[in-house]
C-alpha positions in Angstrom: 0.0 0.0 0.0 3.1 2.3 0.6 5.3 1.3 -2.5 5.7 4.1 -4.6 5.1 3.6 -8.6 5.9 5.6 -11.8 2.7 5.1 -13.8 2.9 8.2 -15.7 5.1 9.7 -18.4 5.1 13.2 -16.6 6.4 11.5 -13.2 10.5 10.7 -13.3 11.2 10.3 -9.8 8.9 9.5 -6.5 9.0 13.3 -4.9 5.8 14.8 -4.3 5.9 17.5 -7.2 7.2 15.2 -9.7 3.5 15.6 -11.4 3.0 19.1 -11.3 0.7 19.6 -14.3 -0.8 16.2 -13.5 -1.6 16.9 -10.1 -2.8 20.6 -10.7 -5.3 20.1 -13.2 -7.3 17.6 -10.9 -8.5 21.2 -9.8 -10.5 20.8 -12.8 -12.7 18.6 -11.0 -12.9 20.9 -8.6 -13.7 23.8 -10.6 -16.4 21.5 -12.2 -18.3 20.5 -8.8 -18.6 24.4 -7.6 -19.8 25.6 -10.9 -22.5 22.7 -11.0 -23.4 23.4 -7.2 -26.0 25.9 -7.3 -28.2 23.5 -10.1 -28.3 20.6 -7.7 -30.6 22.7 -5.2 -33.6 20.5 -3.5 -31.4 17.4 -5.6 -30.3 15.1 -3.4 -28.7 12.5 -5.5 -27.2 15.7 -8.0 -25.6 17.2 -4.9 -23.9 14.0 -3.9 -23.0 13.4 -7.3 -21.5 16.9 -6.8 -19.7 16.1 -3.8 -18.6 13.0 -5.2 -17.0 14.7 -8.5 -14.9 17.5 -6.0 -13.7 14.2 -3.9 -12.1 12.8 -7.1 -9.9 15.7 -7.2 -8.7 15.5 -4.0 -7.9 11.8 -4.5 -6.8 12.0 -7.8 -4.1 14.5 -6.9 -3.2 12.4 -3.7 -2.1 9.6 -6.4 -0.4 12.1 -8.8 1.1 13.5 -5.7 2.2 10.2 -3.1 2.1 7.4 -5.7 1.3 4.9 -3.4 -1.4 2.1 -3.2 -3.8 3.9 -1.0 -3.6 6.9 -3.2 -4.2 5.1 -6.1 -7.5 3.4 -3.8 -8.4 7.4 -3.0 -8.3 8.1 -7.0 -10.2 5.3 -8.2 -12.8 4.9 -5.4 -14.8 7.9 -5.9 -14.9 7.2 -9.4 -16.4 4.3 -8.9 -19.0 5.6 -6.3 -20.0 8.2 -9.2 -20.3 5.8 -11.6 -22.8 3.5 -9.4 -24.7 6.2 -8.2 -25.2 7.9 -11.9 -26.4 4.6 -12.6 -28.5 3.8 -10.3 -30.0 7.6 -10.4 -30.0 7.2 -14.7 -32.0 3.9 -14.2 -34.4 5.3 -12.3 -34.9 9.0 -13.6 -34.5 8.4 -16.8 -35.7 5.5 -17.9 -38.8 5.3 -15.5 -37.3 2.2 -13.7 -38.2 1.6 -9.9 -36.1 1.6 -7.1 -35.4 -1.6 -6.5 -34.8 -2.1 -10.8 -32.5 0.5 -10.5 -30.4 -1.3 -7.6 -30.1 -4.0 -9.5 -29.0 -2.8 -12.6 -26.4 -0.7 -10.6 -24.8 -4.1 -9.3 -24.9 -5.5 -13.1 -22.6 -3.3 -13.6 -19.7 -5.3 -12.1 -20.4 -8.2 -14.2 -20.7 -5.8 -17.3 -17.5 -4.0 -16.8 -15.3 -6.8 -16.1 -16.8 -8.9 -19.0 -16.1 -5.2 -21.0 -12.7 -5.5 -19.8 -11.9 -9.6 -20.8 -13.3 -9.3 -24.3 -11.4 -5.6 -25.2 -8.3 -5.4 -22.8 -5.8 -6.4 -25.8 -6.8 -2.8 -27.4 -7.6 -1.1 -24.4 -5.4 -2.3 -21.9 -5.6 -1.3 -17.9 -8.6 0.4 -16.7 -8.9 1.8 -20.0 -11.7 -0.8 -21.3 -13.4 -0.3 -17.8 -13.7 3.1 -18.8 -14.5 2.2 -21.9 -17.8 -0.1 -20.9 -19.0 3.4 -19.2 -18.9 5.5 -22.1 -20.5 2.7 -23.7 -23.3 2.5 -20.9 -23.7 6.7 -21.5 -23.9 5.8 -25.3 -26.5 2.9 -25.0 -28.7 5.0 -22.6 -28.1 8.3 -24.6 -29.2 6.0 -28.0 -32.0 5.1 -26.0 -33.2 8.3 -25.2 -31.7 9.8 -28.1 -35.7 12.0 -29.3 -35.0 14.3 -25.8 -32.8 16.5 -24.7 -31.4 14.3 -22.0 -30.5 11.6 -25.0 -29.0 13.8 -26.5 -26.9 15.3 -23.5 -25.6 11.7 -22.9 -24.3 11.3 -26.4 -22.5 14.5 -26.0 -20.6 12.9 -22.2 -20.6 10.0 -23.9 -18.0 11.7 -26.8 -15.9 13.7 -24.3 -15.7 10.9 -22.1 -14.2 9.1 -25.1 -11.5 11.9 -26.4 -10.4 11.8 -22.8 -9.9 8.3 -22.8 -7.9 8.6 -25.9 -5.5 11.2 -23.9 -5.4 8.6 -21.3 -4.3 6.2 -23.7 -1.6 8.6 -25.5 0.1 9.0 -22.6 3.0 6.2 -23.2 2.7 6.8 -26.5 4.0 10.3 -26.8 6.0 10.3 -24.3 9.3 10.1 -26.1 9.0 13.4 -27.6 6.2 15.1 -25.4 7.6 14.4 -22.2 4.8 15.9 -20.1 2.9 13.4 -21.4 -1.2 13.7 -22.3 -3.1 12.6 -18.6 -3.7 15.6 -17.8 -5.7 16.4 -20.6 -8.0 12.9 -19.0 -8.4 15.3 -16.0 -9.2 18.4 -17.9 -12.1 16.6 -20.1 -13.0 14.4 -17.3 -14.0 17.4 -15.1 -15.7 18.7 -18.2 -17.7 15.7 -18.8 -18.9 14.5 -15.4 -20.2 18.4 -14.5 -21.8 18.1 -17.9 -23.1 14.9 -16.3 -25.1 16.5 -13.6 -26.5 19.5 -15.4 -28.0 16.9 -17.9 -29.4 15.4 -14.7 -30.6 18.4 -12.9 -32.0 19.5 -16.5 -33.7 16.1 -16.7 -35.3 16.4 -13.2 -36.3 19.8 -13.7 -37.7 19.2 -16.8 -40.0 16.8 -15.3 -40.9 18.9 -12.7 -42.2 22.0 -14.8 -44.1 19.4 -17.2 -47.2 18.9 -14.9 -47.2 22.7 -14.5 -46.8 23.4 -18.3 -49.5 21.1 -18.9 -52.5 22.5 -16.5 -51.1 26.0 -17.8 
């Protein structure tokens, strides 16, 4: 849990700054979470969402920072708690399901990712097919909704989600002749995207709300 690793192509040694763009743009998240803030009013599963998005930038810069085991647990942990409660609160909200539907599709996503990963981990290798299956998940429910605003607003996460991934990915790749590397552009985009995330929720949810009023208007 305490052995340091070089899994960048920005880091070259294990001292704390040794990531400096890296570990400064996770403010993006940041940035995101207090500019969506005020839309998640009388929202309670937008406002954790919310709080969730600003906790992965705390722990992704612990990781980009320490290096370590548990600070690669603090980066990838609140990822995964968005991801199950976006789920779960997609399930539900958008598609009409029922609570206890929506629980259960939430835990499907466990088997659904990690089949994701078996079948497409030679060309997306690491956690980048897990990532993968969740743009795919914002593309199938986006497809599905695809005549509303809220379809719509999932295709357009579901394309940032995948240009950051393919910074993710171009990380090694360039990093022969762009030392800084490209992850911090997956922060950047990733900030963008989940923010983008929530407002399509709030929207959704608001949208509902001013329907029954529009119609007895």
């Amino acid at each position: 849990m305490f052995k340091q690793v070089i899994a960048y192509c920005e880091r070259t040694d294990f001292s704390f700054w040794s990531e400096p763009v890296n570990a400064i743009t996770n403010a993006a998240f940041v940035l995101a979470a207090l500019y969506v803030w005020p839309s998640t009013r009388g929202l309670p599963l937008a406002r954790l969402l919310t709080v969730i998005l600003a906790v992965i930038g705390a722990g992704s810069f612990l990781w980009h920072t320490h290096a370590t085991g548990w600070a690669g647990l603090a980066d990838v942990l609140p990822i995964l708690l968005f991801i199950l409660v976006y789920i779960f609160a997609a399930t539900r909200d958008y598609l009409g399901a029922s609570s206890l539907v929506a629980g259960i599709v939430t835990v499907g996503f466990f088997p659904y990712a990690f089949g994701f990963r078996a079948l497409f981990s030679g060309v997306l290798p690491g956690a980048n097919a897990l990532y993968a299956s969740v743009a795919v998940l914002i593309l199938v429910y986006g497809l599905w909704l695809v005549r509303s605003a809220t379809g719509r607003g999932l295709l357009i996460g579901a394309a940032i989600l995948c240009a950051s991934i393919g910074f993710r990915m171009a990380d090694d790749a360039v990093c022969a002749n762009f030392p800084l590397g490209t992850h911090f552009m997956w922060h950047i985009l990733n900030g963008i995207m989940l923010g983008w995330m929530i407002l399509v929720y709030c929207r959704h949810l608001n949208a509902g709300a001013l329907a029954p009023r529009a119609a007895s208007g």
